[in-house]
C-alpha positions in Angstrom: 120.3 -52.6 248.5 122.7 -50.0 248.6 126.4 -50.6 250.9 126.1 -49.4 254.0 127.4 -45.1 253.6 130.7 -44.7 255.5 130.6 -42.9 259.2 131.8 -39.8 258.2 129.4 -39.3 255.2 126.7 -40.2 256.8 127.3 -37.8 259.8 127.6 -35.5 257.3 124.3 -36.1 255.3 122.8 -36.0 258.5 124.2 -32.5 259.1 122.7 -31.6 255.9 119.3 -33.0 256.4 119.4 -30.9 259.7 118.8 -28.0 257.5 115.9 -28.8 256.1 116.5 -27.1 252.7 117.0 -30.3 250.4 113.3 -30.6 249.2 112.6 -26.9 249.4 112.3 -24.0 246.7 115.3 -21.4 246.6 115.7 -19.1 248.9 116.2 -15.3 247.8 119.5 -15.3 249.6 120.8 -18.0 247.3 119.7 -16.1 244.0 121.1 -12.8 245.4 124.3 -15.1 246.3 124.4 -16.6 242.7 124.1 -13.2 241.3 126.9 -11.9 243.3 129.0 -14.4 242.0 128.2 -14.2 238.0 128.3 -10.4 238.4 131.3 -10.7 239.9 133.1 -13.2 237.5 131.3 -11.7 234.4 130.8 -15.6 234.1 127.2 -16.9 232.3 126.8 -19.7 234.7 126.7 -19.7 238.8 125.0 -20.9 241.2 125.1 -22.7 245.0 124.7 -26.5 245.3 124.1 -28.9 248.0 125.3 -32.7 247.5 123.0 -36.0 249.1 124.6 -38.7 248.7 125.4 -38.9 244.9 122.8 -36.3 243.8 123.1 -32.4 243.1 120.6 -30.1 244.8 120.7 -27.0 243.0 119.6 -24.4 245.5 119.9 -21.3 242.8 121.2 -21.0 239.5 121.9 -18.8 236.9 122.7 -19.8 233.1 121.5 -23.4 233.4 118.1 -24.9 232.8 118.4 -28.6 234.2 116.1 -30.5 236.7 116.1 -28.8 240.7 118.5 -32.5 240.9 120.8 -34.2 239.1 122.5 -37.4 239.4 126.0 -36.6 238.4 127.8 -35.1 241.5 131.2 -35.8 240.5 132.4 -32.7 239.9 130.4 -30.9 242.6 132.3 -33.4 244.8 135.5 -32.9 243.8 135.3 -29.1 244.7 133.4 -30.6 248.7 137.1 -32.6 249.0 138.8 -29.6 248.4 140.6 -27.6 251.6 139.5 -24.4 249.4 138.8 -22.7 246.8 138.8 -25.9 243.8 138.6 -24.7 240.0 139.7 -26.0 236.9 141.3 -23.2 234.1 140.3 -25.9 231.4 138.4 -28.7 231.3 139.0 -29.8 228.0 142.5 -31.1 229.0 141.0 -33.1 232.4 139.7 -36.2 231.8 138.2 -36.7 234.9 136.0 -33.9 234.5 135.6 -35.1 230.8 133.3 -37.8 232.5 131.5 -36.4 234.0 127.7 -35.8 231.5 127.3 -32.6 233.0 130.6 -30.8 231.9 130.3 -32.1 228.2 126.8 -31.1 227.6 127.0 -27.5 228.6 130.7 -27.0 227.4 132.1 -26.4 230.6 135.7 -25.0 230.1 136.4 -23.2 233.5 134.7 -24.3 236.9 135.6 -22.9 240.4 134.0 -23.5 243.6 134.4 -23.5 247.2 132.9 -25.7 249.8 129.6 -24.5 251.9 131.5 -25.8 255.4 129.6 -25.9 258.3 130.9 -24.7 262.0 131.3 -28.9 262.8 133.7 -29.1 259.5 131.5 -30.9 256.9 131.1 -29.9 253.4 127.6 -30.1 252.5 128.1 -28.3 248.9 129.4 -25.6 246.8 128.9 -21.7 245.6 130.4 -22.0 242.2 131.3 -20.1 238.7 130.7 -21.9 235.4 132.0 -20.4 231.7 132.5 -21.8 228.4 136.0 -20.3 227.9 138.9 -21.4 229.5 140.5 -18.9 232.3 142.8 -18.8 234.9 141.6 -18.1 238.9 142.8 -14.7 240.0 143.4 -14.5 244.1 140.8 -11.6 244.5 138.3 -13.7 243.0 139.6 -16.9 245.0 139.1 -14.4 248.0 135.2 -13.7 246.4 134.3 -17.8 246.1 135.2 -18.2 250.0 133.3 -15.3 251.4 130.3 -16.0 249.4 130.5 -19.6 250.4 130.9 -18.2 253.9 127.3 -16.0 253.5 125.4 -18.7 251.9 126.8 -21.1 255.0 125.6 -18.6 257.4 122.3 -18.0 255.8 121.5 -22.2 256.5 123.0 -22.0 259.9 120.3 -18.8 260.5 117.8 -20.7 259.2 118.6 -23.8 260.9 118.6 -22.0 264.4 115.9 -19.9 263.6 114.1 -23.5 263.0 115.7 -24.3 266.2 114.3 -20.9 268.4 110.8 -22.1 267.2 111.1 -25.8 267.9 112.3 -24.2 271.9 109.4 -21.9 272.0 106.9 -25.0 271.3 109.2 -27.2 273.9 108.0 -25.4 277.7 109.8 -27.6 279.8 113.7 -26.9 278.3 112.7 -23.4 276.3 115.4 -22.1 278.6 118.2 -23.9 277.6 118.0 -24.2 274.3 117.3 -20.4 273.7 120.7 -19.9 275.5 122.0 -21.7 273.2 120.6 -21.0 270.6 121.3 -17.2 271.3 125.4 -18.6 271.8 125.3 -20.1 268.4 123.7 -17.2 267.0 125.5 -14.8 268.1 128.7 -17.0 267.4 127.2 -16.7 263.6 126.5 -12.9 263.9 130.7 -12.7 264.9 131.4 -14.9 261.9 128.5 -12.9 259.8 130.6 -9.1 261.1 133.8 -10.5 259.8 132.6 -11.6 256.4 131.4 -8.3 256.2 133.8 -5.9 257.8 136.2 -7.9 255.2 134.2 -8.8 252.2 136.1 -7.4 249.1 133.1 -5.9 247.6 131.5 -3.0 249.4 128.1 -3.2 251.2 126.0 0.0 252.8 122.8 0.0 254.8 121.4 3.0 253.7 118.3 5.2 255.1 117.2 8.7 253.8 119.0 10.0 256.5 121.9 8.8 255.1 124.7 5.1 256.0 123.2 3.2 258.8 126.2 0.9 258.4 128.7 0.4 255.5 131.8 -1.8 255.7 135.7 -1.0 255.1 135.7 -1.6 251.7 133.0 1.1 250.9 134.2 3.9 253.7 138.1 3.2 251.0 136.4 3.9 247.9 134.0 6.9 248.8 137.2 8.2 251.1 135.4 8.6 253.9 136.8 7.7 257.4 135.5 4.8 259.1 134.6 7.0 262.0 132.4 9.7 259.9 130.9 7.0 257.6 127.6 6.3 259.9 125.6 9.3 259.0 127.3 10.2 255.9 124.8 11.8 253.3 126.2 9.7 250.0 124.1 12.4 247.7 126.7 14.6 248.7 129.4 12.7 246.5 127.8 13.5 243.0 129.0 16.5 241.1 127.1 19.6 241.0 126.9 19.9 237.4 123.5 19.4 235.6 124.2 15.9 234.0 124.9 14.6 237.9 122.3 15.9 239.5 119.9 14.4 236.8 121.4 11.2 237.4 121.2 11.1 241.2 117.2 11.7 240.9 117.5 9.4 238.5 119.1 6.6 241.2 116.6 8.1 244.3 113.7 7.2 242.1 114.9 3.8 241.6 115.5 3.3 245.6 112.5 5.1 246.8 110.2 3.2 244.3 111.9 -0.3 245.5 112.7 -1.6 242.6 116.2 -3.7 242.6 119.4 -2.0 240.3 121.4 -4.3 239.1 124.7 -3.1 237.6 124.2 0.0 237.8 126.9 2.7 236.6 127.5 5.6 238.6 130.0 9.0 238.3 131.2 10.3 241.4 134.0 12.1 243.0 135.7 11.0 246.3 135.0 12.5 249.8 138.7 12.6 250.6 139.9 14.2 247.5 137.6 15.0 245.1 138.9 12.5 242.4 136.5 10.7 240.2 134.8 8.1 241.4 133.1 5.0 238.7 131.0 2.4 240.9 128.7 -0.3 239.3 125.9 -0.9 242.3 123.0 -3.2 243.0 120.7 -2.4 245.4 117.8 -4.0 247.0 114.7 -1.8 249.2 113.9 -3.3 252.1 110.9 -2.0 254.8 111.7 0.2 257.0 112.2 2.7 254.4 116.2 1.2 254.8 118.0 0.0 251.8 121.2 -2.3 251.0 123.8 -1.3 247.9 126.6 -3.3 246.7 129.4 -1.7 244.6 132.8 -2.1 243.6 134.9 0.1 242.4 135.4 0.4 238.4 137.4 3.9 238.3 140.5 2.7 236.6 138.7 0.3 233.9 136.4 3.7 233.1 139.5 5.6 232.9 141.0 2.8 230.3 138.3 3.1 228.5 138.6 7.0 228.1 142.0 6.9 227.5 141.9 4.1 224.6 139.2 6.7 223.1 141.0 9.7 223.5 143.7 7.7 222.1 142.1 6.1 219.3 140.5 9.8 218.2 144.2 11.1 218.6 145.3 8.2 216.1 142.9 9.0 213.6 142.7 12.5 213.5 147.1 12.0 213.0 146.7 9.4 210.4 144.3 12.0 208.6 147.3 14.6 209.3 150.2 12.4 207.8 147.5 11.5 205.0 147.1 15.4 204.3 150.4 16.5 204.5 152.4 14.1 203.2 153.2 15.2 199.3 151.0 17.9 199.6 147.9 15.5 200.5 145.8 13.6 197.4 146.2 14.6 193.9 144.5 17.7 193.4 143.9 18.8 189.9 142.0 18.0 186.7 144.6 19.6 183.9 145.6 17.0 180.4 149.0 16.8 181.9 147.9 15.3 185.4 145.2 13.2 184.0 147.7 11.7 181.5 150.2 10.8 184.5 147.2 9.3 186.9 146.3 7.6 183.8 149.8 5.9 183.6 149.4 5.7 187.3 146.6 3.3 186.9 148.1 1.3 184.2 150.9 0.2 185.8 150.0 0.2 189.6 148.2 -3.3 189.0 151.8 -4.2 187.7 155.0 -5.2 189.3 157.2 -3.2 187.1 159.9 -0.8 187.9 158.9 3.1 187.6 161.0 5.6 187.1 159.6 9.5 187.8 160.7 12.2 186.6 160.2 15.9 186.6 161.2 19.2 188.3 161.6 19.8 192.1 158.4 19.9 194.3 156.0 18.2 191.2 154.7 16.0 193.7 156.4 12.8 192.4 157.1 11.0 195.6 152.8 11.8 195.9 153.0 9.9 192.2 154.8 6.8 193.7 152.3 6.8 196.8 149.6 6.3 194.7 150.6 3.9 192.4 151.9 1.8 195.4 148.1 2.5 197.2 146.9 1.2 193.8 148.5 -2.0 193.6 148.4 -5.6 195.1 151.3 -4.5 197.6 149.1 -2.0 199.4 148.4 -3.6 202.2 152.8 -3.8 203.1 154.8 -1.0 203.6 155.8 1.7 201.6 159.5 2.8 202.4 160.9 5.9 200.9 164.9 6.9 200.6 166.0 10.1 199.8 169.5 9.3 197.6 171.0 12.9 198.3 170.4 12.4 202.0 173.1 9.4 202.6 176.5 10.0 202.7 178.6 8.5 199.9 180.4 5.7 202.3 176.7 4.7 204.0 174.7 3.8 200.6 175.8 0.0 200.9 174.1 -0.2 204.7 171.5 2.1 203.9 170.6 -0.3 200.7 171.4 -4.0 201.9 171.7 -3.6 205.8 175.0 -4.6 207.9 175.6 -7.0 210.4 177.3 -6.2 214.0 180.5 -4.8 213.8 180.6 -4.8 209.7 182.1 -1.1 210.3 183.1 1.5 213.5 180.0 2.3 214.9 178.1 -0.7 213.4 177.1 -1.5 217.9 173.9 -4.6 216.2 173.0 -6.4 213.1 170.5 -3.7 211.1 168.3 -4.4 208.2 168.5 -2.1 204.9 165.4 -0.8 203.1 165.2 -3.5 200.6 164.4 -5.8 203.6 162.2 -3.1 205.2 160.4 -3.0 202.0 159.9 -6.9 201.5 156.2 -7.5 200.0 156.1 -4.1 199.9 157.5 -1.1 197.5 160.2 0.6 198.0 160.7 4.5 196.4 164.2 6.0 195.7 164.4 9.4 195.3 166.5 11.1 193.4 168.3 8.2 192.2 170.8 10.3 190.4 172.7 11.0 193.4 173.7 6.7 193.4 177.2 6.8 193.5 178.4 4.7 190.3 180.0 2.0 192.2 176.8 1.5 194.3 174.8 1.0 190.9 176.1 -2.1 190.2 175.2 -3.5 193.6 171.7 -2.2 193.3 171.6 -3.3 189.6 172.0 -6.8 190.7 169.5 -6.8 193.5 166.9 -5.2 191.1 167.7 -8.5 189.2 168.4 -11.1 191.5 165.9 -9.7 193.9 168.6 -11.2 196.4 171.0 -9.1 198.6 174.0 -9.7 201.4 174.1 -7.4 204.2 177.4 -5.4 205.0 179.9 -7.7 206.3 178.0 -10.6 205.8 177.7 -13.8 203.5 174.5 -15.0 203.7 172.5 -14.4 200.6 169.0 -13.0 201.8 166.0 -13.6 198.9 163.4 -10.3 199.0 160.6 -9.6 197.0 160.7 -5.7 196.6 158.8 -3.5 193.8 161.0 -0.5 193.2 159.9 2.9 192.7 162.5 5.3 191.5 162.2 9.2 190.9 164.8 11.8 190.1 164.8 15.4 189.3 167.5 15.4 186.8 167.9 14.1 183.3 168.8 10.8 183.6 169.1 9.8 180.0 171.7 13.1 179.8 173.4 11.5 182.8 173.9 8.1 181.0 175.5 9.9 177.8 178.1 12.1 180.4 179.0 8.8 182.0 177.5 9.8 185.6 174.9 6.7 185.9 175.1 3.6 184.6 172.8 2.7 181.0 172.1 -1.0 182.2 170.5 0.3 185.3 168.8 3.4 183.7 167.1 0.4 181.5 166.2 -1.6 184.4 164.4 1.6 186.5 163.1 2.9 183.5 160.6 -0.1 182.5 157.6 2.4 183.0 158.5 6.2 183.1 156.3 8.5 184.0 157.1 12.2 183.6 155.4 15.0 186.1 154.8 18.1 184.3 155.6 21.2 186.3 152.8 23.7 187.6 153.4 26.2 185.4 152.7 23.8 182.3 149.4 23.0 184.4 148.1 26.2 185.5 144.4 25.1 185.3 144.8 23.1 188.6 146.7 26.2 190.7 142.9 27.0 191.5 142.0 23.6 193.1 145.2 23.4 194.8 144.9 26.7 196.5 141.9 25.8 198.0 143.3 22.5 199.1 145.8 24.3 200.9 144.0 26.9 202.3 141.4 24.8 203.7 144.9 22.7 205.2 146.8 25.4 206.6 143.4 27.0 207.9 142.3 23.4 209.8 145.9 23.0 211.4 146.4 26.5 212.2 143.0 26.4 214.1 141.8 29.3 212.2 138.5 30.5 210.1 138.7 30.4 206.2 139.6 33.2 204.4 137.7 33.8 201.4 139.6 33.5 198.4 139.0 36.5 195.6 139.8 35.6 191.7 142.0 38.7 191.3 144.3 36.6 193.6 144.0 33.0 191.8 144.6 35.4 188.7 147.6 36.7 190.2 148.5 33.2 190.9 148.2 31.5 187.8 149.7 33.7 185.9 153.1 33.3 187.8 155.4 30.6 186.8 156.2 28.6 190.2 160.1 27.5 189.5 159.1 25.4 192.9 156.3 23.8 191.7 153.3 22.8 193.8 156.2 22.8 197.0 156.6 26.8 196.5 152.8 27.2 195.8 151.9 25.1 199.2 154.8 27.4 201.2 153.3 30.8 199.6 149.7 30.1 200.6 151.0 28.7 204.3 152.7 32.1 204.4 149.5 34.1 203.5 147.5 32.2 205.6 149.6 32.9 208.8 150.2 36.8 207.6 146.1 36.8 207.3 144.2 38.4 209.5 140.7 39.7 207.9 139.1 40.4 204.2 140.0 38.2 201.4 143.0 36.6 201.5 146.4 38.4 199.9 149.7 36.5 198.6 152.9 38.1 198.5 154.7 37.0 195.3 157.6 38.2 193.6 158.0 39.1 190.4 157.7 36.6 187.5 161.1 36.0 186.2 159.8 36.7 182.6 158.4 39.7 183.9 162.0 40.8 185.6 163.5 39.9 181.8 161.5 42.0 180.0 162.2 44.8 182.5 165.6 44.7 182.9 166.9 43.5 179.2 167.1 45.7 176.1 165.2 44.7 173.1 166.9 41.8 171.5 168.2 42.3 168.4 166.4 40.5 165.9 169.0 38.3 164.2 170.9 37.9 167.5 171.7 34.4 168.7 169.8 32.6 171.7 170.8 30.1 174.2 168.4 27.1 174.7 168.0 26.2 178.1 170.1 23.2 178.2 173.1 25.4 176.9 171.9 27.8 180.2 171.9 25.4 182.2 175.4 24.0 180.9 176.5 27.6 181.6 175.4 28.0 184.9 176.5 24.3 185.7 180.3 25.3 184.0 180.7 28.8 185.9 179.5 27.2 189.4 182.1 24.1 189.1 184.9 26.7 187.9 183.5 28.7 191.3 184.1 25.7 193.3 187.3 24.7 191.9 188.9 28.4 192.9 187.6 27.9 196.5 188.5 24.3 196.9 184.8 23.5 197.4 183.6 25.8 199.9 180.7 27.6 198.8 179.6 30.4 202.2 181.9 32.5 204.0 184.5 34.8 203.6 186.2 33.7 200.0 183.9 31.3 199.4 182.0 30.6 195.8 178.5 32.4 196.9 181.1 35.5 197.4 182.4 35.1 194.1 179.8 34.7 192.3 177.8 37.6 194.0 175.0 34.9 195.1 173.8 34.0 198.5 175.1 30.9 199.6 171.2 28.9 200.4 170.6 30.1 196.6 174.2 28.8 195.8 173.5 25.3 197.4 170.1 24.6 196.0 171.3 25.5 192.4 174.3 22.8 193.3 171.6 20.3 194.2 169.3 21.0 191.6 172.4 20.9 189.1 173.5 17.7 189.7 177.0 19.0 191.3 179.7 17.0 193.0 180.9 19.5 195.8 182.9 17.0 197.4 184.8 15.8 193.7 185.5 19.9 192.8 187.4 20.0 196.4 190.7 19.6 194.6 
């Protein structure tokens, strides 16, 4: 025999009961209801309960297939004692809910409910949301629970005086009474009913062919209509005017007309008040009287995110596949002996961890060589930081290298990391190594050794693990033997050297890289492709490019920008051999020749002596590019390329 129920519980099963609904099938309003509420969370599982006495009544449900009752009310019950809105962000860490069968064998993880309260205050059950990930309760949807627990509480209390009206019809003698009171109750509900809907957070419209019969706040604020003009307002009016929309709106009056149900639908529109886009996801549901009811909300920004993170995403790639192109004149184009020689060395050592050392003329494409040997190897997937040695002024190569902490130096405002800690994992490419001051080669020689550093100014010892990539324009073997680089550290970067042959020792791949860069400078440029004629690659090859693939890239950029129609024309000028044998006599036969490194000892000897008269400065009035009857950018790149000290022949 079961203990006798406590007064309050049993006035309030007897409420219930009043409703009649316990041992009936769902109604539609509960399943619309449910829906609203799964829709609404993007939750798999919802539904709206009643509770008698220990068991579950489930009135609708969505996502669960269990008997119409279940025993286990415990967690329904909890959400009934509840003042509002009860959830839990994560049952897995509540034991109570733990307990309870019903949680642990769907997997329950979030639950939220609010309590179905009736006009006398009892809780006879819950609308809730069910999901199998944890989550927290944001207020909007807090807001959502209550007002659908508030419709499915009216829709009993309509029933239950609807069941009420007929019971007074069938009663003669106190029909009178009753009806008023039922017609105070129900008109009591209508009020409640108004509010709900004037300020539901979702919009609803009562819609006609004619146009809004009746649409809350929340729909007049996302159409931009005023509340005044929304009765009568023709809603077709909102979609654009272009083909695409008006295909989609017969599209949507077929599906009203024909009274079928949309559920979720997606919708482009533009505002009334402003003509701004409008993104709505509607339901709708045709009723007779050739009336129907929508519900929307409001999806602009999330549609606009999404457009955004594409154009954005689009943007990225079509930039990475810019950087890819233009770094080091893009991928190694070519097929001569000489490259396939250096990409066979490529591939030998990139599997490797050893030290490279690249060499070879200006604009070869060696820091292209130390890409792909780093894209080659195990350390591809970390980063791949470059240096440019003649770039760093002599006093910032130890910060530059090794990194400084705060206030190691004026200026020094926060600690900063070095590229050897950049590079960690990674590789790490020096070019043009030459320029290393000699007391800085030490330093690095030890890190390349240690494969430990200290930053500037500080004494903690910091292990890395850097592959080192090292490339120089000069003849570092030559610089050893003058005493300008250190032999210990040309050993150590010189493990695997790989030499770039210059274009003009390759001229089988100036074709294929004319084409490379002409379909480049054509893409970025936004332009057609010119046609390309072979007296042209003739003229081409047969030049001798003292700027390597750098000066041939530059030239066809130039002709590309110059071209306007016909095939395309390069402006070259004329081959230094060419000039030679122009300007110079006939040798004499048993005269005496300078090899090139004796020229280039010349030219090295005449420029320092240059310097040394003007104390260093090279443009100007009095300056060595005067003396020397040179202009001064030709001056400075021979200084660079040369190997030359300006700042040392200052005095």
């Amino acid at each position: 025999m079961k203990p006798a129920l406590p007064k309050n519980e049993a006035e309030r099963l007897n409420a219930l009961r009043q409703y009649q609904i316990l041992d009936t099938p769902p109604e539609p309003a509960f399943d619309r209801i449910a829906e609203m509420a799964a829709n609404f969370f993007q939750a798999p599982m919802a539904g709206v309960s009643l509770v008698d006495e220990d068991r579950v009544w489930f009135k609708s449900r969505i996502g669960i297939n269990v008997p119409q009752t279940a025993r286990d009310a415990g967690l329904c019950s909890s959400a009934m004692l509840s003042q509002g809105v009860y959830h839990l962000s994560d049952a897995a860490h509540d034991q109570r809910a733990l307990s309870h069968s019903f949680v642990a064998d769907l997997g329950i993880r979030f639950y939220a409910a609010a309590p179905l309260r009736n006009h006398e205050g009892f809780n006879l059950g819950t609308v809730w949301v069910l999901d199998q990930k944890p989550r927290e309760l944001a207020s909007s949807e807090e807001e959502m629970l209550r007002a659908l627990a508030a419709l499915a509480m009216n829709q009993m209390e309509l029933r239950l005086y609807a069941e009420k009206v007929a019971r007074l019809e069938r009663a003669e003698r106190t029909i009178g009474q009753q009806l008023r009171e039922a017609n105070e109750r129900l008109r009591q509900s209508e009020e409640r009913f108004r509010d709900y809907f004037e300020e539901a957070p979702i919009a609803y419209v009562v819609s006609s062919k004619s146009g809004i019969i009746r649409a809350n706040r929340t729909a007049a604020e996302i159409l931009g209509v005023k509340p005044e003009e929304i009765v009568g307002f023709d809603w077709r009016s909102l979609f654009h005017d272009n083909p695409d929309a008006q295909r989609r709106l017969r599209e949507v009056l077929k599906l009203v007309q024909s009274g079928n149900e949309a559920r979720g639908e997606e919708l482009e529109l533009r505002r009334k008040e402003d003509g701004r886009p409008l993104a709505v996801r509607w339901w709708s549901k045709s009723e007779e009287g050739n009336y129907s009811r929508i519900m929307f909300i409001d999806i602009t920004e999330q549609v606009l995110m999404e457009q955004q993170k594409a154009r954005l995403e689009a943007q990225n790639a079509y930039l990475l596949d810019e950087i890819r192109t233009e770094q080091n004149f893009g991928d190694i184009v070519g097929g001569s002996s000489g490259l396939r020689k250096v990409m066979q060395q490529v591939q030998l050592v990139a599997p490797t961890d050893a030290t490279v050392l690249i060499t070879g003329e200006s604009g070869t494409g060696k820091e292209l060589v130390a890409r792909a040997i780093h894209e080659q190897s195990a350390r591809r997937e970390r980063p791949l930081v470059k240096l440019n040695c003649s770039a760093v002024p002599e006093g910032l190569f130890e910060s530059e290298f090794f990194g400084h902490v705060k206030g190691a130096f004026t200026g020094a405002l926060r600690d900063k990391p070095g590229r050897f800690e950049l590079a960690d994992g990674g590789t790490l490419f020096l070019d043009e190594i030459g320029e290393v001051p000699l007391a800085m080669q030490a330093k690095l020689l030890r890190v390349l050794q240690e494969q430990e550093l200290e930053r500037l100014g500080d004494t903690r010892t910091r292990k890395v693990n850097v592959r080192v990539i090292a490339a120089s324009n000069r003849d570092i073997k030559k610089e050893v033997d003058e005493g300008r680089f250190r032999q210990d550290l040309f050993y150590r970067l010189s493990v695997f050297p790989i030499e770039v042959p210059p274009l003009r020792e390759r001229r089988e791949d100036i074709a294929p890289l004319v084409a490379n860069f002409v379909r480049q400078s054509a893409r970025r440029m936004n332009r057609p492709e010119p046609q390309l004629s072979k007296a042209a690659l003739d003229r081409l090859s047969s030049y001798d490019w003292p700027g390597n693939v750098r000066e041939l890239q530059n030239t066809v950029e130039r002709a590309i920008i110059l071209w306007r129609e016909g095939p395309l024309t390069f402006d070259l000028p004329a081959s230094p051999a060419r000039q030679g044998t122009e300007q110079q006599p006939k040798p004499v036969a048993d005269a005496a020749f300078l090899t090139r490194d004796e020229l280039k000892r010349q030219e090295r000897e005449t420029i320092i002596s240059a310097l040394k008269q003007t104390a260093g400065k090279v443009s100007g009035p009095g300056g060595a590019a005067e003396l020397l009857g040179m202009k001064s950018s030709t001056l400075a790149s021979r200084i660079s390329a040369l190997g030359i000290n300006r700042r040392t022949q200052a005095g």
